[in-house]
Every structure is written in C-alpha cells, then in structure tokens.
PDB file as gemmi writes it, atoms N, CA and C in Angstrom:
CRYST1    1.000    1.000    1.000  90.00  90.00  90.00 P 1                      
ATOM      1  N   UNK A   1      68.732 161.908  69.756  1.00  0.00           N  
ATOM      2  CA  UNK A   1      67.849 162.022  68.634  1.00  0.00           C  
ATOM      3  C   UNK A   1      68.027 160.803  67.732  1.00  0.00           C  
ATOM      4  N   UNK A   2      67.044 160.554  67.633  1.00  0.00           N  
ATOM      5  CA  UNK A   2      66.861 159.304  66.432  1.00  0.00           C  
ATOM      6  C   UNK A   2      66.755 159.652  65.224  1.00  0.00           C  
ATOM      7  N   UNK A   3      67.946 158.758  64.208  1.00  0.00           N  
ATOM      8  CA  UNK A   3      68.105 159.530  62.963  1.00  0.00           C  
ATOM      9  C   UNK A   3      67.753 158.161  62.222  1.00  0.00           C  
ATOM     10  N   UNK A   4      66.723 158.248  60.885  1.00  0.00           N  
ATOM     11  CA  UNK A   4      66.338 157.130  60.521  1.00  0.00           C  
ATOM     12  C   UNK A   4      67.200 156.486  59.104  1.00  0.00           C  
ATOM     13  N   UNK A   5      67.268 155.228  59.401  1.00  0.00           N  
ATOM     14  CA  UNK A   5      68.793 154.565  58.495  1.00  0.00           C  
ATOM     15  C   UNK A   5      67.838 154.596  57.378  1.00  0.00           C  
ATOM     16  N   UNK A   6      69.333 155.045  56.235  1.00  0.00           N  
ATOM     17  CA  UNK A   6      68.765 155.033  54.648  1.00  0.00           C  
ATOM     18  C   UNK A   6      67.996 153.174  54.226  1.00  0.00           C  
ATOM     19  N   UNK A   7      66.766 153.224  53.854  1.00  0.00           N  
ATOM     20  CA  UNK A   7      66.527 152.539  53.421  1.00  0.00           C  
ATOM     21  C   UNK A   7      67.110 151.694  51.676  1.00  0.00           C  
ATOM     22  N   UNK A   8      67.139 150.920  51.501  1.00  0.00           N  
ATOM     23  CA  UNK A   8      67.771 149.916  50.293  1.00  0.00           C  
ATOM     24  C   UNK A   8      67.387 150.797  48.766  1.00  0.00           C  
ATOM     25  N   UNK A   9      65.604 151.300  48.831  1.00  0.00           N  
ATOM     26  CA  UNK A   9      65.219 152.065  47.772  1.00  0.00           C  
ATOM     27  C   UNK A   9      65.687 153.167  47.823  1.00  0.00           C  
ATOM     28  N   UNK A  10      66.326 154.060  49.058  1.00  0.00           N  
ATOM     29  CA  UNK A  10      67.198 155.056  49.088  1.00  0.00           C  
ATOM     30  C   UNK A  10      68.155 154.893  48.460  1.00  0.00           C  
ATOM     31  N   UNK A  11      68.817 154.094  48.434  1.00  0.00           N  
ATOM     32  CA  UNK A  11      70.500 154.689  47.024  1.00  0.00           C  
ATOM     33  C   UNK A  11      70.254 153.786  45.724  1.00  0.00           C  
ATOM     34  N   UNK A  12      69.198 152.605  45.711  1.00  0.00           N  
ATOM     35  CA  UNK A  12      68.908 152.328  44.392  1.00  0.00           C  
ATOM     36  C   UNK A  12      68.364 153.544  43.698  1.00  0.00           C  
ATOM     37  N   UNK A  13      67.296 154.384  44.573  1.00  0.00           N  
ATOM     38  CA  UNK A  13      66.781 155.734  43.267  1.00  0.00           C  
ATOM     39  C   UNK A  13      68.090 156.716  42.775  1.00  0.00           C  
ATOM     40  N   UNK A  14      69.249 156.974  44.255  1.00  0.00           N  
ATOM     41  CA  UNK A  14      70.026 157.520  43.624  1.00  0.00           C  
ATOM     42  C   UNK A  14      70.797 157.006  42.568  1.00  0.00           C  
ATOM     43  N   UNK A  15      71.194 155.674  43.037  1.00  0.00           N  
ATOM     44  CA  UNK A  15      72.121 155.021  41.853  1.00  0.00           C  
ATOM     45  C   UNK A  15      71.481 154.819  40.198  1.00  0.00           C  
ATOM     46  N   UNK A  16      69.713 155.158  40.162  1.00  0.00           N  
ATOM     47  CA  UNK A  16      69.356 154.818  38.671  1.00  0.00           C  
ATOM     48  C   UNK A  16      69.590 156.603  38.522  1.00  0.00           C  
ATOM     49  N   UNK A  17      69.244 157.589  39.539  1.00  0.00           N  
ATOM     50  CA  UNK A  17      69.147 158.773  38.754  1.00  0.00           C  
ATOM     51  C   UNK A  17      70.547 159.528  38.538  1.00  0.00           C  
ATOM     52  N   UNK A  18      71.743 159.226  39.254  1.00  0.00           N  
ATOM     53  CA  UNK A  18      73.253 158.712  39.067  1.00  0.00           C  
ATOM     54  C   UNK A  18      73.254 158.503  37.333  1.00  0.00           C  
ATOM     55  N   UNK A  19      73.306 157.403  37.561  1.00  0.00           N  
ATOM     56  CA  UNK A  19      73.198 156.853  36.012  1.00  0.00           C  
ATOM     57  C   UNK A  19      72.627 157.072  34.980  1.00  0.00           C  
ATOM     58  N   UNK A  20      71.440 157.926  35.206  1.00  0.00           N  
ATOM     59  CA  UNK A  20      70.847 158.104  34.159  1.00  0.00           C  
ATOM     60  C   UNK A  20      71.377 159.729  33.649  1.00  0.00           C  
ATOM     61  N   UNK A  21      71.758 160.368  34.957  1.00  0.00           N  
ATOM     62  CA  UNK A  21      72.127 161.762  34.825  1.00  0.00           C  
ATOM     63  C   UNK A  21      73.926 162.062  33.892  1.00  0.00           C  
ATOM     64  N   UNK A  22      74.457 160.679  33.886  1.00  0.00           N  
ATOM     65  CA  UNK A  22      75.749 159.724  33.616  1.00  0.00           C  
ATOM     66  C   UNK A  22      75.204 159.618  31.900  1.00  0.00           C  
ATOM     67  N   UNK A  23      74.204 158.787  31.583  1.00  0.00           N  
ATOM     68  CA  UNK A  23      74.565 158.111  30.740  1.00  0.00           C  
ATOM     69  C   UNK A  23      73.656 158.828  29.414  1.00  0.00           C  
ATOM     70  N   UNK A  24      72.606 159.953  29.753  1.00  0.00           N  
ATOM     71  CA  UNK A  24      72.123 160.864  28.511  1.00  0.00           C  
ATOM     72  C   UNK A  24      73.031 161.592  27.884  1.00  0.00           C  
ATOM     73  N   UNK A  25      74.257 162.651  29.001  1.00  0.00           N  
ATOM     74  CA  UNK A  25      74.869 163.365  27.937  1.00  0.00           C  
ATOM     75  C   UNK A  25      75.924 162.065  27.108  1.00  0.00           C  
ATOM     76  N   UNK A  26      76.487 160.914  27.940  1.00  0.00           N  
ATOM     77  CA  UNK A  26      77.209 160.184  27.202  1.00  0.00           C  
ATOM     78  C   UNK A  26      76.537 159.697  25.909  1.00  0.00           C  
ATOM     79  N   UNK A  27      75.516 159.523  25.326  1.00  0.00           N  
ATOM     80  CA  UNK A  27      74.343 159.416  24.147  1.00  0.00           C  
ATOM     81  C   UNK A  27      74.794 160.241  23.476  1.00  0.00           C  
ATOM     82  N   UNK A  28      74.458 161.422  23.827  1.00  0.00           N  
ATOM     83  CA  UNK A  28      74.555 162.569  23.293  1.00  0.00           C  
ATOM     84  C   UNK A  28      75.790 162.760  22.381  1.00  0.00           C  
ATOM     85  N   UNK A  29      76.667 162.874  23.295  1.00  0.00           N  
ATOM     86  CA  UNK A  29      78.455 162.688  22.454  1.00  0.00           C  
ATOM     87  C   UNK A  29      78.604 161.744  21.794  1.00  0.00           C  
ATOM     88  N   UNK A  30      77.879 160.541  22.043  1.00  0.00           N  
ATOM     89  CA  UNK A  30      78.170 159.501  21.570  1.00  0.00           C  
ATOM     90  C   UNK A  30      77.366 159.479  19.343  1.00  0.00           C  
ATOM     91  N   UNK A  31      76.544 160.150  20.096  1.00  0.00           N  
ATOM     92  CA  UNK A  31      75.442 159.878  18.713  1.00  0.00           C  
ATOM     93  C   UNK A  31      76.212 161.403  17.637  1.00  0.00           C  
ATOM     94  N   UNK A  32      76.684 161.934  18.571  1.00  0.00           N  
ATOM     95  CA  UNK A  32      77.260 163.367  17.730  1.00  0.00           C  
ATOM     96  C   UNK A  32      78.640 162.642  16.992  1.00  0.00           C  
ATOM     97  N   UNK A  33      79.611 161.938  17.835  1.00  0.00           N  
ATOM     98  CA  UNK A  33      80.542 161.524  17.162  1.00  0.00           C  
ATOM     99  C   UNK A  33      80.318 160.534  16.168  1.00  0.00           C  
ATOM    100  N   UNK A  34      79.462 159.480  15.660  1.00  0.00           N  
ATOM    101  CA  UNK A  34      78.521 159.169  15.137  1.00  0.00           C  
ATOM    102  C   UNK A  34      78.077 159.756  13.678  1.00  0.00           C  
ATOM    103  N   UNK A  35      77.483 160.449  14.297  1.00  0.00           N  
ATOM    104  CA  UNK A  35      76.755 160.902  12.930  1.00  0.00           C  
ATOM    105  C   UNK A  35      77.811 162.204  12.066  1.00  0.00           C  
ATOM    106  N   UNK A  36      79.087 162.922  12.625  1.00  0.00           N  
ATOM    107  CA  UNK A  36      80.371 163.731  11.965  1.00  0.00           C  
ATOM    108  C   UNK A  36      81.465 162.644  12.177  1.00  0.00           C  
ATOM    109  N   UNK A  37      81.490 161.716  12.567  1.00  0.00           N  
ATOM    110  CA  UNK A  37      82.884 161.330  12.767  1.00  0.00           C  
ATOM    111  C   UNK A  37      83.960 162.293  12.878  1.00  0.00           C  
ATOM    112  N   UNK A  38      83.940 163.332  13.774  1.00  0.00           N  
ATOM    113  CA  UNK A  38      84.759 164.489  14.073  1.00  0.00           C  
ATOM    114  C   UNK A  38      84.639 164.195  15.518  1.00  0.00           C  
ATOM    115  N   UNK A  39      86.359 163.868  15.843  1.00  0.00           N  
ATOM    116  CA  UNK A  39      85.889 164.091  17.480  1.00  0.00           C  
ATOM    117  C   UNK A  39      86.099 165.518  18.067  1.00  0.00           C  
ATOM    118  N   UNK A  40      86.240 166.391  17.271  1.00  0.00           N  
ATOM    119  CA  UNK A  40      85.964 167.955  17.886  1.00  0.00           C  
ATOM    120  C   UNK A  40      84.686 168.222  18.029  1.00  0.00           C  
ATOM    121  N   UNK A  41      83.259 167.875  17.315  1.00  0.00           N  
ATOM    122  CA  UNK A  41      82.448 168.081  17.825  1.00  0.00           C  
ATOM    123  C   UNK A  41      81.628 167.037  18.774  1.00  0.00           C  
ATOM    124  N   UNK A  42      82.478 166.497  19.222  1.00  0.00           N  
ATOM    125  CA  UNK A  42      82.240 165.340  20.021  1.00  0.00           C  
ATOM    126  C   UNK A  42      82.765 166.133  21.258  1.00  0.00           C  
ATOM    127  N   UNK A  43      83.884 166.584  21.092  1.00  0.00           N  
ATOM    128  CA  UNK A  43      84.413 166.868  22.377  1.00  0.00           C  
ATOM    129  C   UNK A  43      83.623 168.677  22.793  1.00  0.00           C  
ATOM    130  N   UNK A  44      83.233 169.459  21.528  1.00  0.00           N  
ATOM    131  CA  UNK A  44      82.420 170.532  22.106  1.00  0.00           C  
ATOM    132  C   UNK A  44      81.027 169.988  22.893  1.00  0.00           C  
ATOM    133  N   UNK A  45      80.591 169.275  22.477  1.00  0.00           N  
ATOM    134  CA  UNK A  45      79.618 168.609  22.768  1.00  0.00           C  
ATOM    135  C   UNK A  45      79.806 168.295  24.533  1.00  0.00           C  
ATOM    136  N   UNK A  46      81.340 167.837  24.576  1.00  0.00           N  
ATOM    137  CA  UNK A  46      81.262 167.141  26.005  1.00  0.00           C  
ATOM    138  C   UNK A  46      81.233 168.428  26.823  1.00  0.00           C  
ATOM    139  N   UNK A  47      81.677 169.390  26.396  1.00  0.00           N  
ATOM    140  CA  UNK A  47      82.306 170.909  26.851  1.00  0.00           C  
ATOM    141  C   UNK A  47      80.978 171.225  27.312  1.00  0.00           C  
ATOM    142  N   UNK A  48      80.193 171.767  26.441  1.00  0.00           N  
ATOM    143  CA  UNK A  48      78.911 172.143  27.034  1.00  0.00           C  
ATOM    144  C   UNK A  48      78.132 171.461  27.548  1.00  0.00           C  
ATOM    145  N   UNK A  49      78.319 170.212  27.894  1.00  0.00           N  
ATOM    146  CA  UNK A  49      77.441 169.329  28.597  1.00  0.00           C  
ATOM    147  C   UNK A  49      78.218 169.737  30.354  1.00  0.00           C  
ATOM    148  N   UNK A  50      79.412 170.066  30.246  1.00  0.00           N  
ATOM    149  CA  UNK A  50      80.326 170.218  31.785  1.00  0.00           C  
ATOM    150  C   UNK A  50      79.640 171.606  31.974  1.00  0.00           C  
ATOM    151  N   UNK A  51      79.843 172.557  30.981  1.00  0.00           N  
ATOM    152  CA  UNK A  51      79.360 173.570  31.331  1.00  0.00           C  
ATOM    153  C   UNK A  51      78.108 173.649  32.130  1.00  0.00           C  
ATOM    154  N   UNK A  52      76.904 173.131  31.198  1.00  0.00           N  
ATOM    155  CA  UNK A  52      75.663 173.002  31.392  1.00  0.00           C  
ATOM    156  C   UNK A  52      75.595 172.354  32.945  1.00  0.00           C  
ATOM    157  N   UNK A  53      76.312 171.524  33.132  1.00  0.00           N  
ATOM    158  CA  UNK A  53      76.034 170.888  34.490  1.00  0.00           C  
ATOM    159  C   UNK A  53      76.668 171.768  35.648  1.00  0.00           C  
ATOM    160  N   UNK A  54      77.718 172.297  35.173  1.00  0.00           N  
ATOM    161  CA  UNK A  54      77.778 173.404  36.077  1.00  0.00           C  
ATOM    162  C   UNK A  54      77.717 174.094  36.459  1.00  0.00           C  
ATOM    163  N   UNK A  55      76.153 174.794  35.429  1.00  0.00           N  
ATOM    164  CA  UNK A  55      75.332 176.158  35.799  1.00  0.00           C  
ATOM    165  C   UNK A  55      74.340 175.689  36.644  1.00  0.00           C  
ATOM    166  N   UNK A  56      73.950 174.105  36.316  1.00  0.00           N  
ATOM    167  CA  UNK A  56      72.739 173.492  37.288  1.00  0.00           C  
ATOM    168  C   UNK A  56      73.238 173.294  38.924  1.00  0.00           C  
ATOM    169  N   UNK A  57      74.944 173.252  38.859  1.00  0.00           N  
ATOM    170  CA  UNK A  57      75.254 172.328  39.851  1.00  0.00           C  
ATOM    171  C   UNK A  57      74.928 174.025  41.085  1.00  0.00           C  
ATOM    172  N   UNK A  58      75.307 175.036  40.474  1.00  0.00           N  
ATOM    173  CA  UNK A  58      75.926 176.326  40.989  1.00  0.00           C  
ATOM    174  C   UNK A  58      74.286 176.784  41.179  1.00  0.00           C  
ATOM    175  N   UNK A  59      73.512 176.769  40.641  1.00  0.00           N  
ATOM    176  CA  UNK A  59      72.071 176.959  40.952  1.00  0.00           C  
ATOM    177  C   UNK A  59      71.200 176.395  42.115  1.00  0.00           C  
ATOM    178  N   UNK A  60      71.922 175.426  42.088  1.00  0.00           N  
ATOM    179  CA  UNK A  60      71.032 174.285  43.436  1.00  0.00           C  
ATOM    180  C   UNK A  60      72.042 174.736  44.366  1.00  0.00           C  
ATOM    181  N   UNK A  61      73.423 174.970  44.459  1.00  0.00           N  
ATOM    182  CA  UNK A  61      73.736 175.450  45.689  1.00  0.00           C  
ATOM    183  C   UNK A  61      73.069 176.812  46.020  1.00  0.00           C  
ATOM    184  N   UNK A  62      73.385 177.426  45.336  1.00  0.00           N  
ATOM    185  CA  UNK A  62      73.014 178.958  45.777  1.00  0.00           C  
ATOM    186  C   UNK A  62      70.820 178.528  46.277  1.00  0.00           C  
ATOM    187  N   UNK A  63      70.180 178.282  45.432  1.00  0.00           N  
ATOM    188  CA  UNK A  63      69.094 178.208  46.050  1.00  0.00           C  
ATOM    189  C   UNK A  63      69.044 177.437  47.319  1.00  0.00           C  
ATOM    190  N   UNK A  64      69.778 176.418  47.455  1.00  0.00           N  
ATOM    191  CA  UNK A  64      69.780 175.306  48.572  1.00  0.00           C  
ATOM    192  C   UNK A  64      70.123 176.859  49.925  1.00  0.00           C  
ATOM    193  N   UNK A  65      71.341 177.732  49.840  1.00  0.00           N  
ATOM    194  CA  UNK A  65      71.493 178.154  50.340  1.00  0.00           C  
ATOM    195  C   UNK A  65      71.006 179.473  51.233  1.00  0.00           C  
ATOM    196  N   UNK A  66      69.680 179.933  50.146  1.00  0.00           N  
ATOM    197  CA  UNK A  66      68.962 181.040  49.771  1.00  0.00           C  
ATOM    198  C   UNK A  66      67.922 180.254  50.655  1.00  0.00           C  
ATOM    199  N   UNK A  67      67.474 179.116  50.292  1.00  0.00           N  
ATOM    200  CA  UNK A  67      66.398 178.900  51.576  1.00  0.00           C  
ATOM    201  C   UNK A  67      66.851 178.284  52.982  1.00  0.00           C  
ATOM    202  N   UNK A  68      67.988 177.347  52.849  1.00  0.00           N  
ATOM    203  CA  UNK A  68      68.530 177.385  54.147  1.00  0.00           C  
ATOM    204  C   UNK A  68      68.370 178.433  54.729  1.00  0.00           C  
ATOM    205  N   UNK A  69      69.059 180.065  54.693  1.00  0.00           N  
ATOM    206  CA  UNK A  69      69.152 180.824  55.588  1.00  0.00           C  
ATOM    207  C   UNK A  69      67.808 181.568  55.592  1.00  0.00           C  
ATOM    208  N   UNK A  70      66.930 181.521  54.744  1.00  0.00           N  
ATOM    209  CA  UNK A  70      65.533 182.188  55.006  1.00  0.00           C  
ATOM    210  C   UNK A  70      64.923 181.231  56.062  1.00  0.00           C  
ATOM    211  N   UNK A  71      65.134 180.246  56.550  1.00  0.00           N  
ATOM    212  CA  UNK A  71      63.889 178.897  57.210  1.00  0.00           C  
ATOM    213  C   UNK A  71      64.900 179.223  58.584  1.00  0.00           C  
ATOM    214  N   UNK A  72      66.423 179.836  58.659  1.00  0.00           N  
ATOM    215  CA  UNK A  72      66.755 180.274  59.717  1.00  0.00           C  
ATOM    216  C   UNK A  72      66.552 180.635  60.585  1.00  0.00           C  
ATOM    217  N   UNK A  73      66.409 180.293  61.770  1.00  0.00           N  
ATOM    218  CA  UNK A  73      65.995 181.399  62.961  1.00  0.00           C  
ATOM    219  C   UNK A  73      66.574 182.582  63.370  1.00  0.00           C  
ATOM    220  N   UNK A  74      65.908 183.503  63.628  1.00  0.00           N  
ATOM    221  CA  UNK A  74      66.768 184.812  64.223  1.00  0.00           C  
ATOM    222  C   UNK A  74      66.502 185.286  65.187  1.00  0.00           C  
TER     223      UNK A  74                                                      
END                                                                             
C-alpha cells in the first residue's frame, strides 16, 4: 500500500496552529499579570487555561474514539 509523504504545507499548518494554540493563552497570562501585577492571578489564569485544555484534549479523544468504533466493521 502506498502511503502518501507529508507534504512541506503539512507541518507548516501544524507548526502555525502549534503556535498559535501556544501563544493566545500565553497573552492571556501575560496581559492578566500586567494589568494586577499579582502573579497569583497570573498563575490562576495559567490553571484554568491547563484545565480548559484538558477538557478539550479529553473530548477529542473520547469523540475520536466514539466514531472510530462506530465506522468499525462488524
């Protein structure tokens, strides 16, 4: 079977959406520590940004997985 090689615009889109997925919540903390000069709400800030990404991260598996086994054969 012929498997077709990642093209060059293949990991440049990942590497800008990488980075961009990288560098909003860093804004975010960044502009919060900023505007309180408190790095506790700098660092809640980072908290729920881990959180947040790890309700998205736990969502795309479970759906990834939910249609994997529906497109299953039986």
């Amino acid at each position: 079977m012929n498997t077709p090689s990642p093209t060059p615009t293949d990991s440049y889109g990942g590497l800008v959406i990488g980075g961009t997925k990288i560098e909003r919540p860093a804004t975010v903390v960044g502009f919060a520590y900023e505007r309180t000069r408190n790095i506790a709400v700098s660092a809640v800030s980072a908290v729920s940004a881990v959180i947040h990404g790890t309700y998205d991260a736990t969502l795309l598996v479970l759906a990834y997985i939910a249609l994997t086994l529906e497109a299953a054969p039986v």
